[in-house]
C-alpha positions as CSV (number, residue, x, y, z in Angstrom):
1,X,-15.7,6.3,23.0
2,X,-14.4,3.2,24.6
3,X,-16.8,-0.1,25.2
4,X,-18.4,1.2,28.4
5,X,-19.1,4.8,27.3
6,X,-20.7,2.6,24.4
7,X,-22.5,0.8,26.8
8,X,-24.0,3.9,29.0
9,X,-24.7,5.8,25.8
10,X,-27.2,2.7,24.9
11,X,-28.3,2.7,28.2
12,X,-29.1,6.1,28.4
13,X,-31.2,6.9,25.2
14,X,-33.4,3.2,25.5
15,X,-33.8,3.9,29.3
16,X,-32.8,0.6,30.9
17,X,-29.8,-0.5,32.8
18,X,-27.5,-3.7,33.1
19,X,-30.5,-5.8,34.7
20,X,-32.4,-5.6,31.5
21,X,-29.7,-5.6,29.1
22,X,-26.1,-7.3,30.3
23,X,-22.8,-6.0,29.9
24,X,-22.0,-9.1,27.8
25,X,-25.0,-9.1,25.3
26,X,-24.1,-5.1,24.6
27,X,-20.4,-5.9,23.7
28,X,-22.1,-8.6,21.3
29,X,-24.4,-6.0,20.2
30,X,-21.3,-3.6,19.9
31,X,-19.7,-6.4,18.0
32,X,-22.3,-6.7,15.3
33,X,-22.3,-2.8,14.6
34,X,-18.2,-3.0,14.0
35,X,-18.5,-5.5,11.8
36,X,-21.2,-4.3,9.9
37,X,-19.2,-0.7,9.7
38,X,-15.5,-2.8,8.9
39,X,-17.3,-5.0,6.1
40,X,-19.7,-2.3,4.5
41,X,-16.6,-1.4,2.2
42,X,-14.2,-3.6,1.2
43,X,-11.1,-1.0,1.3
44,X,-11.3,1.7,4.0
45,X,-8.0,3.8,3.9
46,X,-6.9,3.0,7.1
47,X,-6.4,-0.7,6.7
48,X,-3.9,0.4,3.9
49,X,-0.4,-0.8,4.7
50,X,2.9,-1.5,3.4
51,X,5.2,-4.5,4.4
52,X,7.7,-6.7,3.2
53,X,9.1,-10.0,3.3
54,X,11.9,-12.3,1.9
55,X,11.6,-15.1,-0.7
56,X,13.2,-18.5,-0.5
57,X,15.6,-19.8,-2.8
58,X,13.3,-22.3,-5.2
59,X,10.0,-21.6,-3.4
60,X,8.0,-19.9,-5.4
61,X,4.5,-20.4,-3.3
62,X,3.8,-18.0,-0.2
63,X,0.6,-17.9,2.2
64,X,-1.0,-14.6,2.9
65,X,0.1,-15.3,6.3
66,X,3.8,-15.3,5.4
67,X,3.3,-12.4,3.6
68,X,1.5,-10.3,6.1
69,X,3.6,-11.4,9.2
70,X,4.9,-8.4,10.1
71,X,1.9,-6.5,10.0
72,X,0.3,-4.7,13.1
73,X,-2.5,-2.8,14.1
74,X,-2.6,0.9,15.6
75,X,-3.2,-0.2,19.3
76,X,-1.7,0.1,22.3
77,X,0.4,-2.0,22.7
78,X,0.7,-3.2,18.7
79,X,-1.1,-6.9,17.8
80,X,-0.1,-8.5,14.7
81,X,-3.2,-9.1,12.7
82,X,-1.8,-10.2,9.1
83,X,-2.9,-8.9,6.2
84,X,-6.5,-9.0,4.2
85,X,-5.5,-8.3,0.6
86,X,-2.9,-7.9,-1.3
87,X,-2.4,-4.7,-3.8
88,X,0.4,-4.7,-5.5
89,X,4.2,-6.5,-5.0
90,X,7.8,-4.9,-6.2
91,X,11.1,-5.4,-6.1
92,X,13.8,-3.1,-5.9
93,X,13.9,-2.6,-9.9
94,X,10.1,-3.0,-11.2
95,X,6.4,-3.3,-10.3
96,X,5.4,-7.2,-10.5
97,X,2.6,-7.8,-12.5
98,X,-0.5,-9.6,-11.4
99,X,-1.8,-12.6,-14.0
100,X,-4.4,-15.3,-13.8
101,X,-3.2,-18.6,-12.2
102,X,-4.0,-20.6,-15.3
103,X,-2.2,-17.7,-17.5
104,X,0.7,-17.7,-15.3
105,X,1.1,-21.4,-15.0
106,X,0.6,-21.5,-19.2
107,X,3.9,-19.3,-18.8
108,X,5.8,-21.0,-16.7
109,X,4.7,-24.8,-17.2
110,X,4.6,-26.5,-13.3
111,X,6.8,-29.3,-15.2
112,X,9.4,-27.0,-15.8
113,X,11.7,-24.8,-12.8
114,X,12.5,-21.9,-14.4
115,X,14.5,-19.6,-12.3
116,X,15.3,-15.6,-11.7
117,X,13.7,-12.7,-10.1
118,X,10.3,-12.6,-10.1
119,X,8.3,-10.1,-12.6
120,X,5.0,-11.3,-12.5
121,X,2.8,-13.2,-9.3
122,X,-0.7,-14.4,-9.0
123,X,-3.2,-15.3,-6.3
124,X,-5.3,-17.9,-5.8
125,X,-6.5,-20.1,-2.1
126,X,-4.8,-17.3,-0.1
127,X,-1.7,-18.0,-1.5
128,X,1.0,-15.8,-4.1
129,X,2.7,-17.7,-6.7
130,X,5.9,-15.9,-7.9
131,X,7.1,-16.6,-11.7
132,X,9.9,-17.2,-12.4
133,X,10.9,-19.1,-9.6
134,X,13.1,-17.3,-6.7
135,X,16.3,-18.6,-7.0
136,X,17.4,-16.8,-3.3
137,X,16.7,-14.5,-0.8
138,X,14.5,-11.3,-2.5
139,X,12.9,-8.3,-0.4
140,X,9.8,-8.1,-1.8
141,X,7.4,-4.5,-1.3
142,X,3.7,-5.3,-0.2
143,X,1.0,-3.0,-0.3
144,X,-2.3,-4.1,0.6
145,X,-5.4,-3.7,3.3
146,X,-4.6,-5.0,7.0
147,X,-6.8,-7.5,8.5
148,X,-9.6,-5.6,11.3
149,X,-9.1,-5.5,14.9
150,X,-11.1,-7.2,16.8
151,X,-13.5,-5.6,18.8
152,X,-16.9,-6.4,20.7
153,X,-17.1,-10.1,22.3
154,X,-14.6,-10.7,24.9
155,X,-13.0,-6.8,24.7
156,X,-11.6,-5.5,27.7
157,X,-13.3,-2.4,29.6
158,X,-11.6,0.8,28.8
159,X,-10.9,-0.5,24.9
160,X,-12.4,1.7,21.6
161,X,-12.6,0.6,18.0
162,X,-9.2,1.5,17.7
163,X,-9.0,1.2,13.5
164,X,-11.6,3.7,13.0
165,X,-11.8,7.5,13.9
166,X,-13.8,8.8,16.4
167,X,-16.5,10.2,14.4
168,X,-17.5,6.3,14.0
169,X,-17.7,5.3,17.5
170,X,-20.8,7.1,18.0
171,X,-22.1,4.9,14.9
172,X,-21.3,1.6,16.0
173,X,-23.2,2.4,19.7
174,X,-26.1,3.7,17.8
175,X,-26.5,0.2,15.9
176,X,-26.5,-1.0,19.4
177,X,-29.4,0.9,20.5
178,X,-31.1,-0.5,17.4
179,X,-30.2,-3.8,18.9
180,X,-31.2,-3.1,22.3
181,X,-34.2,-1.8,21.1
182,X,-34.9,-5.3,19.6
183,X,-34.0,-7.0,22.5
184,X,-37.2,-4.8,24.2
185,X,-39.3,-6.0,21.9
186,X,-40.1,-2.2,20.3
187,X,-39.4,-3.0,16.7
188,X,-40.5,0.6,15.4
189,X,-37.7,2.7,17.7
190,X,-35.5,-0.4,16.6
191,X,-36.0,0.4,12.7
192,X,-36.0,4.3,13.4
193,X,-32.2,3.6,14.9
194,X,-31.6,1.2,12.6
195,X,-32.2,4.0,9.7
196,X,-30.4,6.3,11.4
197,X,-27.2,3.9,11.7
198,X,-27.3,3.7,8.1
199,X,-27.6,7.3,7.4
200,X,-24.5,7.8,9.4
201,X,-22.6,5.5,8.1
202,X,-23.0,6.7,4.2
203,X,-22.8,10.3,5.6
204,X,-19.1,9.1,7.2
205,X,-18.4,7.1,3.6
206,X,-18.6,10.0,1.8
207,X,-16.4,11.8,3.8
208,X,-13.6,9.1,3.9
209,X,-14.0,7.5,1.0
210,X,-14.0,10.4,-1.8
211,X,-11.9,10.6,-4.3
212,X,-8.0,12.1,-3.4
213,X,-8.1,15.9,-4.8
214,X,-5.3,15.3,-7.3
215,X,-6.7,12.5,-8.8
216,X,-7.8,12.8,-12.3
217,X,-11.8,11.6,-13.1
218,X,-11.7,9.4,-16.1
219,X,-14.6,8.9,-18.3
220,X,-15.8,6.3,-21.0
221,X,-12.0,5.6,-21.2
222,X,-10.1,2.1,-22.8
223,X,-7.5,2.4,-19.8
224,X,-7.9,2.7,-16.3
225,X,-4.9,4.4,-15.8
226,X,-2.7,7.1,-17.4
227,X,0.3,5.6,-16.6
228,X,-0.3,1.9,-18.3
229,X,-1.5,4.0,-21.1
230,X,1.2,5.8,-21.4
231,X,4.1,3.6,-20.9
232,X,5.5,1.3,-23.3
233,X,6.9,-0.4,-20.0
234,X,3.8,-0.6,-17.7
235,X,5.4,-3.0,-15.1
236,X,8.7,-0.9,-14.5
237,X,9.3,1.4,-11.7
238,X,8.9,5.2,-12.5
239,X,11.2,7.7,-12.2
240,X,11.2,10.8,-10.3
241,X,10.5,13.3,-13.4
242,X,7.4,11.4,-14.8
């Protein structure tokens, strides 16, 4: 569904038309219902995305901007959007490992440069710090959550929620009859929408978000993953035959 099928679905079950309700106030309506489906979980698998990008000789700081600048959405034509979080960072030969910013800085004292490729990184004001100290030009591997697409306010006619599947389109317009339904001052068909919104969405969560079938189901257990546990060497790259 695109904004104005969105807009004549709401239209259509609350029975009014675009002198009682504007075009304008339903894409805000629209608007609230994406964002309360985008921010209902924090890591929805398609935001998942890999990137990379190239470290500075002595710089050892880098904004989440820099680091997601080459990140895009799935629309037609592409927008960059940047990334949300961060994951996990490599470089060709092991897995960085994340550490507090007070750890990290006990390690490598700010009073000291100490210089090399990078093996551990934290985060902290949006920012990656890198330890040791770059001393050149490194690819480093990004995996993390994209940032959401817009979507609501201000969007073009003829424009869907492009980041989600189309089983959630239906969703977002039916938190906008709950809205509209509000705005018509009949708070009990507004709460019965309102419900139903909700039971949609945790009926589309479960379906997205379960658990990956190969994926063992760990209980009452010191580590949280069988590699770590496993590996004398938990920050190296594994190989093919492990």
């Amino acid at each position: 569904m695109n904004i104005e099928d969105m807009r004549s679905y709401i239209r259509s079950v609350v029975e009014i038309d675009s002198s009682d309700i504007s075009d304008v106030t339903l894409n805000r309506f629209l608007g609230e219902g994406y964002d309360q489906v985008v921010y209902s979980e924090k890591r929805w698998p398609w935001y998942e995305t890999e990137t990379t990008f190239t470290t500075v000789a002595g710089t050892k700081d880098y904004t989440l901007a820099t680091v997601g600048a080459s990140v895009q959405n799935t629309a037609a034509p592409p927008a960059y959007v940047g990334l949300k979080e961060i994951q996990a960072l490599r470089t060709d030969d092991e897995i960085l490992q994340l550490l507090g910013r007070d750890e990290a800085d006990a390690m490598y004292p700010l009073s000291t440069t100490t210089s090399g490729t990078p093996s551990y990184w934290s985060y902290w004001a949006d920012t990656i710090r890198m330890y040791p100290t770059p001393p050149g030009g490194e690819t480093i591997y990004v995996r993390g959550y994209k940032n959401p697409t817009h979507f609501g306010v201000n969007t073009v006619d003829g424009l869907s929620p492009v980041d989600f599947p189309e089983p959630f389109h239906v969703v977002i317009a039916t938190y906008g009859i709950s809205r509209a339904y509000d705005q018509q001052e009949d708070p009990e068909m507004a709460v019965t929408y309102f419900n139903t919104f909700i039971r949609e969405l945790d009926n589309l969560r479960a379906r997205y978000l379960d658990a990956p079938a190969p994926q063992p189901m760990i209980m009452n257990s010191r580590s949280s993953s069988r590699w770590v546990r496993n590996s004398y060497l938990p920050n190296r790259l594994r190989y093919s035959w492990e």
